[in-house]
FIZATI-650222 format. One record per residue (C-alpha): chain; x negated, y, z negated. Coordinates in Angstrom, 2 decimals. Each point is the difference from the previous one (the first is absolute). Layout:
BEGIN
{A {X Y Z}}
...
! end
This chain:
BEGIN
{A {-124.54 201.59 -163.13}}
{A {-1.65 3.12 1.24}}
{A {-2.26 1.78 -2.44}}
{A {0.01 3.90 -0.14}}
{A {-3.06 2.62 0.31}}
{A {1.19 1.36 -2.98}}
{A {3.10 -0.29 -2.42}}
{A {3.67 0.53 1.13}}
{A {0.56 2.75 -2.34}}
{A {-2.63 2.46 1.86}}
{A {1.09 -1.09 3.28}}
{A {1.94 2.11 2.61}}
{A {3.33 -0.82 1.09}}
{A {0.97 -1.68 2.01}}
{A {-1.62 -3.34 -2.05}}
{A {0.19 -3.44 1.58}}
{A {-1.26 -3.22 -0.96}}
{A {-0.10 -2.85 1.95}}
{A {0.83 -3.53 -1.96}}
{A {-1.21 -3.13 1.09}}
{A {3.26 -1.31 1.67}}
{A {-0.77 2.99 2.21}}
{A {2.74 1.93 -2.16}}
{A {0.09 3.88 0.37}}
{A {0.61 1.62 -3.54}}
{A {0.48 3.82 -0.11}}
{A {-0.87 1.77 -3.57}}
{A {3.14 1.24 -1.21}}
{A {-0.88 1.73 -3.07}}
{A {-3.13 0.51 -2.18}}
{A {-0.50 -0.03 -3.29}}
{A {3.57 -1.84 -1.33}}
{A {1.12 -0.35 -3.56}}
{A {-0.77 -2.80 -1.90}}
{A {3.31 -0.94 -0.36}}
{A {0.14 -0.48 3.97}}
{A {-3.33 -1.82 -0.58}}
{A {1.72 -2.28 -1.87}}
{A {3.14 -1.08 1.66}}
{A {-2.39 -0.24 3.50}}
{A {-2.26 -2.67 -2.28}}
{A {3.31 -1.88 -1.03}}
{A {1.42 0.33 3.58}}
{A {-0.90 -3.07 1.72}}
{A {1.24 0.86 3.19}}
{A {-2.52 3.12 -0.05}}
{A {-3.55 -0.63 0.84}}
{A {-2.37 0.83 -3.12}}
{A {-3.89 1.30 1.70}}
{A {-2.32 1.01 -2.81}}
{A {-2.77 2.09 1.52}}
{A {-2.96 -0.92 -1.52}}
{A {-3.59 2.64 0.38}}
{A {2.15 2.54 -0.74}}
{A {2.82 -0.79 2.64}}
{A {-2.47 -0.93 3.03}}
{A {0.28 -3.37 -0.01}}
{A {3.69 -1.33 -0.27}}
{A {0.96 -3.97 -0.76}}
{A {3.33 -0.85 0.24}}
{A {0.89 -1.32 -4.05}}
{A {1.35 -3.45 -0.41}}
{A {3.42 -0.21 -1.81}}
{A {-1.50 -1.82 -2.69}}
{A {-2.47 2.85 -0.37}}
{A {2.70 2.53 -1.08}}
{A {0.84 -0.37 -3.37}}
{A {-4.01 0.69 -0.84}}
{A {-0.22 2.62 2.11}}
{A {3.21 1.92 -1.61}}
{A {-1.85 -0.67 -3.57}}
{A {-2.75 2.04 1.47}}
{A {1.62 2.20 1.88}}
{A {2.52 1.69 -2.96}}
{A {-2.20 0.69 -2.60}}
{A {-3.04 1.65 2.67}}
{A {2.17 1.86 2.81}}
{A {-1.08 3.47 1.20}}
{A {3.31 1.24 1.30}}
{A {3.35 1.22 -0.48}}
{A {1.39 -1.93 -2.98}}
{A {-4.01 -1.75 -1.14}}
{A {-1.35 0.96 -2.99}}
{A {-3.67 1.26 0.55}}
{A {-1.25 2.62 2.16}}
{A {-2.88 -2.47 0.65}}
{A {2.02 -3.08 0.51}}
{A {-1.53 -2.49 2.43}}
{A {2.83 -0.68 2.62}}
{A {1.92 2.14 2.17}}
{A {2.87 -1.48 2.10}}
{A {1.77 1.00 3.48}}
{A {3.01 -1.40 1.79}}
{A {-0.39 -1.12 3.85}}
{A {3.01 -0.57 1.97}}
{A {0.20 -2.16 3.07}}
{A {2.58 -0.43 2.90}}
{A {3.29 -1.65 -1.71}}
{A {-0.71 1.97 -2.88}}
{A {-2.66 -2.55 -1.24}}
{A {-1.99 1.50 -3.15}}
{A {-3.54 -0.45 -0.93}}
{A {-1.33 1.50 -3.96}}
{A {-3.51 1.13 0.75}}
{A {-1.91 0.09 -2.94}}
{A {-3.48 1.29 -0.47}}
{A {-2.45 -1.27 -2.18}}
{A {-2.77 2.45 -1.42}}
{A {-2.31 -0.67 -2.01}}
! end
């Protein structure tokens, strides 16, 4: 997966990243509410990325993986619907052709 010079949510749009399959997602919309977070992480026909170094680096999340990742996630989510203003993780929604969606989330530390 392609890393970014810096995190998703300072980027410009347009914002692409390139997958590994050679998939072209599109950023959607920044900064989504957790309770979008959430269905995305239970979706398993969405792709779940979590951005780790602050969004930078992005590894696709195993399915597996999820369940831990929403225990983390709900209780330390800066964003619409988290419930610190320092929370750890932001998320974003890619979209890809056939209306394929991707849950970016970013890790900070």
């Amino acid at each position: 997966m392609q890393a970014f010079h810096m995190n998703p949510d300072q980027l410009e749009a347009p914002v692409q990243l390139l997958g590994d399959a050679g998939t072209a997602w599109l950023l959607r919309k920044k900064r989504v509410d957790l309770r979008a977070v959430r269905r995305l992480l239970k979706d398993h026909a969405a792709t779940v990325v979590l951005g780790e170094s602050g969004g930078t680096r992005p590894r696709l999340v195993a399915d597996g993986e999820r369940p831990m990742l929403w225990d983390k996630v709900k209780d330390d989510y800066k964003g619409p619907g988290g419930s610190r203003t320092a929370g750890r993780y932001r998320a974003h929604e890619f979209r890809a052709e056939a209306d394929r969606r991707m849950l970016n989330l970013e890790e900070h530390c």
